[in-house]
matplotlib code that plots the C-alpha trace (Angstrom):
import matplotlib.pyplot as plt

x = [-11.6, -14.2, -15.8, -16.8, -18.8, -21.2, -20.9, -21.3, -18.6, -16.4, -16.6, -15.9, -12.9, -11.5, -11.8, -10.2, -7.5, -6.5, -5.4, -2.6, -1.2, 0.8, 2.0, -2.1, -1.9, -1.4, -4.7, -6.3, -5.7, -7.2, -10.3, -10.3, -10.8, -13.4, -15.4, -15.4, -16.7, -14.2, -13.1, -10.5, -12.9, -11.0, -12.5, -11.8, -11.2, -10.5, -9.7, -12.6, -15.2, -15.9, -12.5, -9.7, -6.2, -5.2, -7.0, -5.9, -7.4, -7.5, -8.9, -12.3, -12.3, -13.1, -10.0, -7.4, -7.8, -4.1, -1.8, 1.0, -0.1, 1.4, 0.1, -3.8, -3.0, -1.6, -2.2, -2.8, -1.9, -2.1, -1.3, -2.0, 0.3, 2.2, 4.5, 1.8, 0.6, 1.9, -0.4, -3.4, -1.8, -0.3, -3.9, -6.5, -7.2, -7.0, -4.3, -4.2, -0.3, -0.7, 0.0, 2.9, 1.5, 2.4, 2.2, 2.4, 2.8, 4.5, 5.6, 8.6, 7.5, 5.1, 8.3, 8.5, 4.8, 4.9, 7.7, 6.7, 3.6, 4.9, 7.6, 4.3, 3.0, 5.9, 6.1, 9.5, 9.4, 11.5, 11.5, 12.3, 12.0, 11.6, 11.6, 8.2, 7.4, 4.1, 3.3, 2.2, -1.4, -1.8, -0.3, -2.6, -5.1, -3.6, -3.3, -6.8, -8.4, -10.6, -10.3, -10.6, -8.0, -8.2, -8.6, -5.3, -5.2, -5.2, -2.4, -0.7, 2.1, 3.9, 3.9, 3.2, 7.0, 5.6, 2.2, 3.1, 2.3, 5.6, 5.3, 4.8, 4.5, 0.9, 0.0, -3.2, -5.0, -2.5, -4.5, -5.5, -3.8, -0.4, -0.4, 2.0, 4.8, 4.2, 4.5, 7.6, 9.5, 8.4, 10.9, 8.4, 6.5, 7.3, 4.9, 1.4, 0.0, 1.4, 0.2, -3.6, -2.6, -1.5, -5.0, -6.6, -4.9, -4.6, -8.9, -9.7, -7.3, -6.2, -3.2, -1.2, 1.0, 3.4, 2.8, 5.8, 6.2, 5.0, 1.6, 3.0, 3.3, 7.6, 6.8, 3.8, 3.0, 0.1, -2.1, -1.9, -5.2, -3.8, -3.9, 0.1, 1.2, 4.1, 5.0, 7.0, 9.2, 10.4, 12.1, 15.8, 15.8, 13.2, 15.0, 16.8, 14.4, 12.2, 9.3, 8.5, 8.7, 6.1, 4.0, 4.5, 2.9, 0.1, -0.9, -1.2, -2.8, -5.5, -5.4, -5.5, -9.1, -10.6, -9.6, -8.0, -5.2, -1.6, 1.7, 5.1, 7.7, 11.5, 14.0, 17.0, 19.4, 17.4, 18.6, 17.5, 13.8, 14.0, 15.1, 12.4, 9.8, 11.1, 11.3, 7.5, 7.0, 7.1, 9.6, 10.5, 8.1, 9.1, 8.1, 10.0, 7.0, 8.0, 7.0, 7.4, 7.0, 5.7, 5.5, 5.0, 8.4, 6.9, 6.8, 10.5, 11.0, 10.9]
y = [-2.1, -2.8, -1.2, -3.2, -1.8, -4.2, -5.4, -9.2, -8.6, -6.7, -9.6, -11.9, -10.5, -9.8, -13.9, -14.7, -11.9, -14.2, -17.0, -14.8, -13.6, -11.9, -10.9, -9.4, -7.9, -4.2, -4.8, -7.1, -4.5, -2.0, -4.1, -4.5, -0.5, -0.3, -3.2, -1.2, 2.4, 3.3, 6.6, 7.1, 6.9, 4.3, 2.5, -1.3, -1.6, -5.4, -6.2, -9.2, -10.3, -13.2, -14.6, -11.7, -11.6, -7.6, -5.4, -2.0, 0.3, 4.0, 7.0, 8.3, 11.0, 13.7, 12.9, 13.4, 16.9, 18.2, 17.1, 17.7, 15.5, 12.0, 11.0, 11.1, 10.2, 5.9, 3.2, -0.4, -3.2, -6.5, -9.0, -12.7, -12.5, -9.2, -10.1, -9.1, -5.9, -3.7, -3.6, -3.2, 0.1, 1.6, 1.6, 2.1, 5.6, 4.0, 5.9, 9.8, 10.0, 14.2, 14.1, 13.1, 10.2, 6.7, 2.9, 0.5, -3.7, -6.6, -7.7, -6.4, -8.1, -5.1, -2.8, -3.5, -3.0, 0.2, 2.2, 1.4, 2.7, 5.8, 6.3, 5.7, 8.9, 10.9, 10.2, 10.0, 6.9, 6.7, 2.9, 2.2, -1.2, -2.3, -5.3, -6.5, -7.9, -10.2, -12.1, -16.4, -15.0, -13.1, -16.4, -18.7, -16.3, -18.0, -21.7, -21.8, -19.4, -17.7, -14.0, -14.2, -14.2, -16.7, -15.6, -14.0, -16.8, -19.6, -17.5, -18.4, -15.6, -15.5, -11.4, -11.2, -9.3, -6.8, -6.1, -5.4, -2.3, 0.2, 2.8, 6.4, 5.0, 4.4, 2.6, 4.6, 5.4, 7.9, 11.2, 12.9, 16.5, 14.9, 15.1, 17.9, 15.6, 12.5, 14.7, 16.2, 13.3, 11.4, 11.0, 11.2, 14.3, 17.6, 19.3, 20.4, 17.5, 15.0, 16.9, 16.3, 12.8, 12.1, 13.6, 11.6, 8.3, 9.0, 10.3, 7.7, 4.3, 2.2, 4.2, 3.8, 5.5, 5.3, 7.9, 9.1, 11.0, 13.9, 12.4, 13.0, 10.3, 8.9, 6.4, 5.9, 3.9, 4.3, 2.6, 3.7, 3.2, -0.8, -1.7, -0.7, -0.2, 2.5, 6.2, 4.1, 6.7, 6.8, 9.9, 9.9, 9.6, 6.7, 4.5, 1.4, 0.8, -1.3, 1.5, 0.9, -3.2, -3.1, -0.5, -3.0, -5.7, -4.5, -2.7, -6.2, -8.0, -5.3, -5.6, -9.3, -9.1, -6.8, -9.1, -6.3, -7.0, -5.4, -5.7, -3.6, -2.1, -1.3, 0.0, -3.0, -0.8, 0.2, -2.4, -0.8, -0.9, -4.2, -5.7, -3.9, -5.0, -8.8, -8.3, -8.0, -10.8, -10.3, -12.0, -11.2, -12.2, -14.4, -10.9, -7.0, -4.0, -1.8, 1.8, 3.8, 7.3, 8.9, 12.8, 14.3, 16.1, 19.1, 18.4, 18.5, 15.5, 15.0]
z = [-20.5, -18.2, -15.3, -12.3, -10.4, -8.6, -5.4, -6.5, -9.1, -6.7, -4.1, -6.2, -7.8, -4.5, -3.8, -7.2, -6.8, -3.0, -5.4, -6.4, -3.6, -3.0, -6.4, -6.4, -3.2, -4.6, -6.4, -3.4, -0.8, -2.9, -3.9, 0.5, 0.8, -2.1, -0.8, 2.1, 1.7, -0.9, 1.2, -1.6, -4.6, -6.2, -9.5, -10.8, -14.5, -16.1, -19.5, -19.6, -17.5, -15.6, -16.8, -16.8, -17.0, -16.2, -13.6, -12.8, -9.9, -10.4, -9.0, -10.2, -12.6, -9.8, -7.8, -10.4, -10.6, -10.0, -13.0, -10.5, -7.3, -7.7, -4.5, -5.7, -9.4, -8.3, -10.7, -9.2, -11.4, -11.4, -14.2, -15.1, -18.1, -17.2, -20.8, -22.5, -21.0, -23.7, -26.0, -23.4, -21.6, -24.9, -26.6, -24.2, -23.0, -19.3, -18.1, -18.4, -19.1, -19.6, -15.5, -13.0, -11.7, -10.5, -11.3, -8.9, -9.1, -7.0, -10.8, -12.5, -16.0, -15.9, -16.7, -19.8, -21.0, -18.8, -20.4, -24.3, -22.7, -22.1, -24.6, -27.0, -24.8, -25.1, -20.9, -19.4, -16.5, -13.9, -11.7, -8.4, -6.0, -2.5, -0.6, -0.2, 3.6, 4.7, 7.3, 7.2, 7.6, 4.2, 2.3, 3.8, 1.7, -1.0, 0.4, 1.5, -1.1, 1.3, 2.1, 5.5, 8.6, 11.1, 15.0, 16.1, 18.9, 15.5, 14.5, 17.4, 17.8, 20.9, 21.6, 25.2, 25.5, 22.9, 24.6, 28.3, 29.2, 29.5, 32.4, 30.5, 27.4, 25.6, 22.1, 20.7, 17.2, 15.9, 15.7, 12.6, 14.4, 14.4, 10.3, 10.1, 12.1, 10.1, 7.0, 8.5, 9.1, 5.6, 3.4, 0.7, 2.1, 3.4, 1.1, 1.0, -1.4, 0.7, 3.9, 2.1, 0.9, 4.8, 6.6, 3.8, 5.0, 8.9, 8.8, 7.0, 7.6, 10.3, 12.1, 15.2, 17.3, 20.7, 23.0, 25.3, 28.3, 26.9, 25.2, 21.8, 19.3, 19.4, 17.0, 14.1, 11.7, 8.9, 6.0, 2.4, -0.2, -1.2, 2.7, 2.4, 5.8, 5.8, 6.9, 9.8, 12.0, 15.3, 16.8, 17.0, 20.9, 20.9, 18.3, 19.0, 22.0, 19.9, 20.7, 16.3, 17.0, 19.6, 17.6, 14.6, 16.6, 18.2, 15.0, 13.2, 15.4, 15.3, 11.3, 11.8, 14.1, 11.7, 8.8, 6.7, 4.5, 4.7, 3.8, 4.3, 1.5, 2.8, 0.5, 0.1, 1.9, 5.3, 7.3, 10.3, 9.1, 7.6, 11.4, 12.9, 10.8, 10.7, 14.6, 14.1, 12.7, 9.1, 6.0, 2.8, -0.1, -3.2, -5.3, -5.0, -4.7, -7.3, -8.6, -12.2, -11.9, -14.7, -16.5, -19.6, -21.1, -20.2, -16.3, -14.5, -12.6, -8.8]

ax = plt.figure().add_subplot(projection="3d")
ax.plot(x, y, z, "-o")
ax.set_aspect("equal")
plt.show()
């Protein structure tokens, strides 16, 4: 495969990837980040070049260091003709399947290209799916091919109820010294790699935050390498007071003013967090986000 790694290239990849939104948008928000001081070292590699029909981001060579840290070793792809993905990931030397790592796509025709992949590997695969959330702004990337938001006043969202001001209550950045309580209360984390992965994304991402009473954060959200927003969490006393909802909005309408890309993931059966994030003003997309976890036989499973 190819490297790109000019900035005309990369601009122009990012502009063809809008047309195919929002199955693309793993790979688009990635391309965002990289466009953008690539603080994640991230790479692009396409099959062909002008005209393509697979792109995958990956972390540089340095990063993937620790055969054990799944959050570092994430594999963005993107498809024109995901049916035919096989034969491209079982015989190029693109992915390094001697580590625990992840794939990740908005396509489930990937699935199948992914695990002959592996089984070719001797990789065990294990696949899990979400639904995928986005807001009218992102698809009118793809309507008007251009990758650029319009003013949040063209938007036009009525959110004046979500931006008053609440007495002892304050939205703010979320702080890069509250990682240890985001990484306590993700169901994903709770260990040290994810701690890292979790300064990584708070230091170096878009974040927000409530503050409460007691200037600690009650409610948070964050922003992963492919412009995903998640890590969502409110405290147990704070929930059901729509405290995430109005964190929710005022985070994307900064997103929107700074014209960076994003998009949610909520597993089918979390209601609750489905509500509060259609509260915001998000729906569900036409495609499911979707993840295969991979490992060598000779690494346990998570």
């Amino acid at each position: 495969m190819i490297l790109l790694d000019n900035s005309e290239q990369l601009l122009a990849l990012f502009d063809s990837l809008a047309r195919s939104i929002p199955e693309s948008l793993k790979v688009y928000g990635s391309v965002y980040h990289i466009n953008h001081g690539n603080p994640f070292n991230m790479e692009v590699l396409v099959d062909s070049w002008p005209e393509y029909q697979m792109v995958i981001i990956r972390p540089q060579k340095q990063e993937m260091t620790d055969n054990m840290d799944s959050y570092t070793n994430v594999y963005r792809i993107f498809s024109k003709e995901p049916q035919k993905s096989q034969e491209l990931l079982k015989n190029c030397e693109i992915i390094n399947w001697k580590q625990r790592l992840q794939i990740q796509g908005l396509q489930e025709s990937l699935g199948e290209g992914i695990r002959a992949a592996a089984l070719s590997k001797s990789a065990k695969v294990e696949h899990s799916t979400a639904v995928l959330l986005v807001t009218e702004d992102i698809l009118k990337l793809n309507a008007c091919n251009k990758s650029k938001f319009g003013s949040w006043a063209e938007a036009g969202h009525p959110d004046d109820d979500f931006e008053r001001e609440i007495p002892n209550f304050k939205y703010a950045q979320l702080d890069i010294s509250y990682s240890g309580l985001v990484n306590d209360n993700w169901k994903l984390g709770k260990n040290e790699r994810s701690l890292r992965y979790i300064k990584r994304c708070i230091g170096a991402l878009p974040a927000a935050c409530m503050l409460g009473p007691e200037g600690a954060p009650v409610a948070w959200v964050t922003m992963d390498p492919s412009c995903e927003v998640g890590m969502a969490y409110s405290v147990e006393k704070y929930r059901k007071t729509g405290k995430m909802a109005q964190v929710m909005v005022r985070y994307k309408k900064y997103l929107l003013q700074k014209n960076i890309p994003f998009y949610i993931s909520v597993l089918e059966e979390n209601e609750r967090s489905r509500s509060s994030v259609k509260a915001a003003g998000f729906f569900e997309a036409s495609c499911e986000w979707h993840q295969w976890t991979c490992y060598p036989q000779n690494l346990v499973p998570f």
